[in-house]
C-alpha positions as a Markdown table, in Angstrom:
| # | Residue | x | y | z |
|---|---|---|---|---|
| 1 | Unk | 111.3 | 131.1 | 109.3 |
| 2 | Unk | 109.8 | 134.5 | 110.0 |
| 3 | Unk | 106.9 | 136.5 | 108.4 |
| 4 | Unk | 109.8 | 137.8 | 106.3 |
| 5 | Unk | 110.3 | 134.9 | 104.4 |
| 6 | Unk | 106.3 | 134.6 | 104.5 |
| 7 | Unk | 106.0 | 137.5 | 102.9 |
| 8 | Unk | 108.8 | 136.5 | 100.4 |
| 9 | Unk | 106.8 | 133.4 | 99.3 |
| 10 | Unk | 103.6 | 135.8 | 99.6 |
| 11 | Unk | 105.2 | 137.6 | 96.6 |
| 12 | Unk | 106.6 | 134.7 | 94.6 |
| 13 | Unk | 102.6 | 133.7 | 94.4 |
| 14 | Unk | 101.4 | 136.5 | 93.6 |
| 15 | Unk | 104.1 | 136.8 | 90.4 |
| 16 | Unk | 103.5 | 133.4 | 89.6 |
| 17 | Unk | 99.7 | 134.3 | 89.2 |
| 18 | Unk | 100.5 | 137.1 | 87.3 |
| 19 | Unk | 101.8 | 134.5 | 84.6 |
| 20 | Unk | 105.6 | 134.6 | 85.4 |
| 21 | Unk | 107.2 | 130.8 | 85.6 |
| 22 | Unk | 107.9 | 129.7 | 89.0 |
| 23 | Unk | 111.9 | 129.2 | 88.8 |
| 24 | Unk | 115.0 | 129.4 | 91.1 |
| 25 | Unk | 115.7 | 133.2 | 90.1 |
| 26 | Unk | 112.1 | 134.0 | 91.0 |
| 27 | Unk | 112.7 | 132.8 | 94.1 |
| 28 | Unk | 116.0 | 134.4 | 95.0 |
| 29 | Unk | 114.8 | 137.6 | 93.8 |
| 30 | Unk | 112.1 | 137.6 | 96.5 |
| 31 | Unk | 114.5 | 136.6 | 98.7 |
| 32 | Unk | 112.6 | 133.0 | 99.9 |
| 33 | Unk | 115.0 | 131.0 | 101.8 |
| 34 | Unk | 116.2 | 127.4 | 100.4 |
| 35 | Unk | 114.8 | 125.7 | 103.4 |
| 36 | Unk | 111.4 | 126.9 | 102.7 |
| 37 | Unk | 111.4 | 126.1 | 99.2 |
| 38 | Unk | 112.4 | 122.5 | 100.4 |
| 39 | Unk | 109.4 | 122.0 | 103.0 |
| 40 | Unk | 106.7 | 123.6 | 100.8 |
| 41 | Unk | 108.2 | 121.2 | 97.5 |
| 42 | Unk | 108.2 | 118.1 | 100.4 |
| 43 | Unk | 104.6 | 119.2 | 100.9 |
| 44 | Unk | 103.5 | 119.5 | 97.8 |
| 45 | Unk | 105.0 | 115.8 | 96.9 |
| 46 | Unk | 102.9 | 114.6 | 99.6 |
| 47 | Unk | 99.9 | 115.7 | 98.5 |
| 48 | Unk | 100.4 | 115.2 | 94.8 |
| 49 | Unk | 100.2 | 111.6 | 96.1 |
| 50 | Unk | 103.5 | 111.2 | 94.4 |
| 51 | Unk | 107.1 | 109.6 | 96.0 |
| 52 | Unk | 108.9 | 112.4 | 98.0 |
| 53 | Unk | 112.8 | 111.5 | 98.3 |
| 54 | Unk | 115.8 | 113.9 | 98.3 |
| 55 | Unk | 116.3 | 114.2 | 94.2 |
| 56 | Unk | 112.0 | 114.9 | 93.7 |
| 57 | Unk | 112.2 | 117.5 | 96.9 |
| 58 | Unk | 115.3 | 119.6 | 94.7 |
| 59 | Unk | 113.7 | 118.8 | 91.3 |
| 60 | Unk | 110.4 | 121.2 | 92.3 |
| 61 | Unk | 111.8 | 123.4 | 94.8 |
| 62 | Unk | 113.3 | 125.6 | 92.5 |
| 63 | Unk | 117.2 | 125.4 | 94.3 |
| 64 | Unk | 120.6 | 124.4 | 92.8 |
| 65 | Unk | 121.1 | 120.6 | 93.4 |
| 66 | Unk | 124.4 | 120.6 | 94.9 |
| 67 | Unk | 124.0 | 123.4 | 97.0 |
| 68 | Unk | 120.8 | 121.9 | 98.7 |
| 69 | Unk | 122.9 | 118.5 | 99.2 |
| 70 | Unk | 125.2 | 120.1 | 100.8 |
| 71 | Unk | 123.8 | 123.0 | 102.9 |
| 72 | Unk | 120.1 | 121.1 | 103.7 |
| 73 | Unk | 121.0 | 117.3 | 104.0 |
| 74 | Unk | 119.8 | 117.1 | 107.1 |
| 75 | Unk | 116.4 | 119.0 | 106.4 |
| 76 | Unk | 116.0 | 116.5 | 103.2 |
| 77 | Unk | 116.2 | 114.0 | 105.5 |
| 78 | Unk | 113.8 | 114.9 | 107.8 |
| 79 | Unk | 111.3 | 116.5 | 105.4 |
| 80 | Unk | 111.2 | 113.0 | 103.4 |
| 81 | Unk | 110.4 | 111.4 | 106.4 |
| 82 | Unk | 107.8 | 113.6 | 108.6 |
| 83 | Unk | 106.6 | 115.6 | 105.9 |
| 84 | Unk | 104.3 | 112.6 | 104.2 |
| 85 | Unk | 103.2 | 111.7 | 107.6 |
| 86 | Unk | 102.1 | 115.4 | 108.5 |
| 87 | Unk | 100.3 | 115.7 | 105.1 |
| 88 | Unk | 98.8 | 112.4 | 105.2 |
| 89 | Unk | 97.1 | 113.6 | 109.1 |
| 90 | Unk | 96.2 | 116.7 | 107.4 |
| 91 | Unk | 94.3 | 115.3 | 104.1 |
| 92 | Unk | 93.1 | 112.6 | 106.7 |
| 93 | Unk | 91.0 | 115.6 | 108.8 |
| 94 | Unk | 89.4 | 115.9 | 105.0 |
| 95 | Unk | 88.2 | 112.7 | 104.5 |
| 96 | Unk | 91.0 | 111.3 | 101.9 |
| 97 | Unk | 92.6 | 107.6 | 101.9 |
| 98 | Unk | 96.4 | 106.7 | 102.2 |
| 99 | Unk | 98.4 | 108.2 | 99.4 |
| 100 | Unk | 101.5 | 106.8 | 98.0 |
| 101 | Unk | 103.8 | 109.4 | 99.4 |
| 102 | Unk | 103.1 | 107.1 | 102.8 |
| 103 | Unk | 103.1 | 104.1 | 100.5 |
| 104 | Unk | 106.8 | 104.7 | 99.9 |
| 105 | Unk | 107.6 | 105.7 | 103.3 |
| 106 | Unk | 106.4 | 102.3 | 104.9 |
| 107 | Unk | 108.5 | 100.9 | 101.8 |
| 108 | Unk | 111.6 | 102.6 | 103.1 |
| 109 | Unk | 110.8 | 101.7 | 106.4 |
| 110 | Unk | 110.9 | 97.7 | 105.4 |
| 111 | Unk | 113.8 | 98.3 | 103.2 |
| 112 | Unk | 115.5 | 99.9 | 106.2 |
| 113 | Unk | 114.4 | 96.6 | 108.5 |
| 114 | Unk | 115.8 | 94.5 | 106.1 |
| 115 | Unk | 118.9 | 95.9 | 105.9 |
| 116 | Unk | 119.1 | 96.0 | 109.7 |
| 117 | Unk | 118.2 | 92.4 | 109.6 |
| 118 | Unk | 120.9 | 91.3 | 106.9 |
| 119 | Unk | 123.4 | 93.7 | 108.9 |
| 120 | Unk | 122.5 | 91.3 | 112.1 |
| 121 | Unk | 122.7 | 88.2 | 110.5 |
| 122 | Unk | 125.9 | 88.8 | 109.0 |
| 123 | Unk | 127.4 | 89.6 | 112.1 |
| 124 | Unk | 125.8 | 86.3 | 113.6 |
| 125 | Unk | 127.3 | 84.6 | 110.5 |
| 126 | Unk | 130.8 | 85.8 | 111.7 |
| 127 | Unk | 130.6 | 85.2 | 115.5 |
| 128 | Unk | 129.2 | 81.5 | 114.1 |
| 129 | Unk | 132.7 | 80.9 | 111.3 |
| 130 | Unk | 135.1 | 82.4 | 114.5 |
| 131 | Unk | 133.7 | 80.3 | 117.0 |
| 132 | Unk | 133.7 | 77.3 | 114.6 |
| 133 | Unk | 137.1 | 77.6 | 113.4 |
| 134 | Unk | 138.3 | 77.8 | 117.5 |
| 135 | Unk | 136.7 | 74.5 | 118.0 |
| 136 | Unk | 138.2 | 72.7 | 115.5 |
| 137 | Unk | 141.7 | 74.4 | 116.2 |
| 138 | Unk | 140.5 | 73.0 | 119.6 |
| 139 | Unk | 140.1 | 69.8 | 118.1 |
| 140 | Unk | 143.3 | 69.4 | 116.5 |
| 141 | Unk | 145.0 | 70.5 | 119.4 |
| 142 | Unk | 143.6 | 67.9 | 122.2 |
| 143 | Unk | 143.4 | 65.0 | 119.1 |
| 144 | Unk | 146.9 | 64.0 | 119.7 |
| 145 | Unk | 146.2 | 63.5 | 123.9 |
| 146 | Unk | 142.7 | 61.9 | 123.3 |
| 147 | Unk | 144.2 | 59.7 | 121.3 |
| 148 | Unk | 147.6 | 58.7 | 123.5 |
| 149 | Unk | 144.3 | 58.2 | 125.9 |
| 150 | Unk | 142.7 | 55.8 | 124.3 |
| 151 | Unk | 145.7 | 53.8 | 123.5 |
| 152 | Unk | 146.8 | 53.8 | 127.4 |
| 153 | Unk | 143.7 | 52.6 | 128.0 |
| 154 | Unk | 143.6 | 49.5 | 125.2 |
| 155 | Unk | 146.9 | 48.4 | 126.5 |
| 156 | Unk | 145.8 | 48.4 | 130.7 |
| 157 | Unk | 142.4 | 47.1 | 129.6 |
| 158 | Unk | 142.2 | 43.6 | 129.1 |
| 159 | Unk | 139.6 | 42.2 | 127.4 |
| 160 | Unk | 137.9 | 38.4 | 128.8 |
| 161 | Unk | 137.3 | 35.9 | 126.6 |
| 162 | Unk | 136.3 | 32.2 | 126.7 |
| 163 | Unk | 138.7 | 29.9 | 127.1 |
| 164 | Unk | 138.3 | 26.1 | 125.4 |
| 165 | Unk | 138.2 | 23.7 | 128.1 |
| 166 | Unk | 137.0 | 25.7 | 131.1 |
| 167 | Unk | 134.5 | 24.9 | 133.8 |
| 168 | Unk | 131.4 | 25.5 | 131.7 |
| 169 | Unk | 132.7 | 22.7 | 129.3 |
| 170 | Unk | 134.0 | 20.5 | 132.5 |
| 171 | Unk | 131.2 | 20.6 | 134.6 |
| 172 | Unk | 127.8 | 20.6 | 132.4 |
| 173 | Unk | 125.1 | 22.5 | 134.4 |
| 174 | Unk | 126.7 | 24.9 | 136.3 |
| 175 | Unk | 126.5 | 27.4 | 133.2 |
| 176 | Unk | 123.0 | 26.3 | 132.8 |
| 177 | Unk | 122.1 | 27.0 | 136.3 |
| 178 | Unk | 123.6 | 30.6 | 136.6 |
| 179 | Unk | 121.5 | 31.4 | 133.7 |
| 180 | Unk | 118.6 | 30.2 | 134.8 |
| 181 | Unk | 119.2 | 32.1 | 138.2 |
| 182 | Unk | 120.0 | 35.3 | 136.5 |
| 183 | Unk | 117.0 | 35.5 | 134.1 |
| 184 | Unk | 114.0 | 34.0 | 136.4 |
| 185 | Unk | 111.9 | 36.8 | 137.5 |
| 186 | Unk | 112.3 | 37.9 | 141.0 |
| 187 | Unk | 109.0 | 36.9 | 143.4 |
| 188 | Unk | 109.8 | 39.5 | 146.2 |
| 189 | Unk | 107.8 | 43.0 | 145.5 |
């Protein structure tokens, strides 16, 4: 911007307070460039305490819809978001409270977290079903050689069992006696 396209905007004013309606024709007959109509609607938003997003930003600037989407996005973008800010500092120098211009951006701020925090989760959800689905392929792969393990091992393994007529039955006391040994609490410390 130069004191050219102040001027421009000087003029528009002064027609508008002459009682002609502020509208995109006024504007391009002055010759005030789109990007200045956008900061000054942006502005204006933000101190009419009222939501300032891309559609409300076109809607009082006085420029063609399309055009502005197109040509300006980035600008929309960054006047939506540092614009409320900059007003809010300014009004703040004056004494006023937080408007709802900075209301909505701290909204779009947490909408923009939660999103981020969805987008992380899902992702976590994925990494979680692929490593899941390896272990059981795992699973079903070494199944069949745990198994052929186990079995090996049941038919080397074998089991002891008591068998009728032995010395515990022959003799009566020895059995009696190893008990006793094993269960008596030691005296050495």
């Amino acid at each position: 911007m130069n004191s050219d396209d102040i001027a421009a905007l000087t003029r528009v004013a002064a027609r508008i307070e002459a009682g002609e309606d502020l509208t995109t024709e006024l504007m391009g007959q002055e010759g005030v460039p789109v990007a200045l109509r956008l900061v000054i609607a942006a502005v204006t938003l933000a101190a009419a305490d009222m939501p300032v997003n891309k559609k409300s930003i076109t809607t009082i600037a006085p420029a063609a819809r399309s055009a502005t989407y197109r040509d300006h996005a980035a600008l929309l973008d960054q006047a939506k978001a540092v614009i409320p800010a900059l007003v809010q500092a300014q009004l703040g120098l004056a004494g006023t409270k937080i408007s709802a211009a900075d209301l909505a951006r701290q909204l779009e701020a947490a909408h923009a977290t939660i999103e981020k925090e969805r987008r992380l989760r899902e992702e976590a959800e994925e990494r979680l079903k692929h490593v899941a689905a390896y272990a059981r392929e795992l699973h079903w792969q070494l199944k069949p050689e745990y198994e052929a393990r186990v079995r090996e091992r049941e038919e080397k393994v074998r089991y002891l069992r008591l068998v009728p007529g032995g010395p515990e039955e022959d003799e009566p006391g020895i059995g009696e006696e190893a008990h006793q040994r094993r269960s008596a609490p030691s005296k050495e410390r």
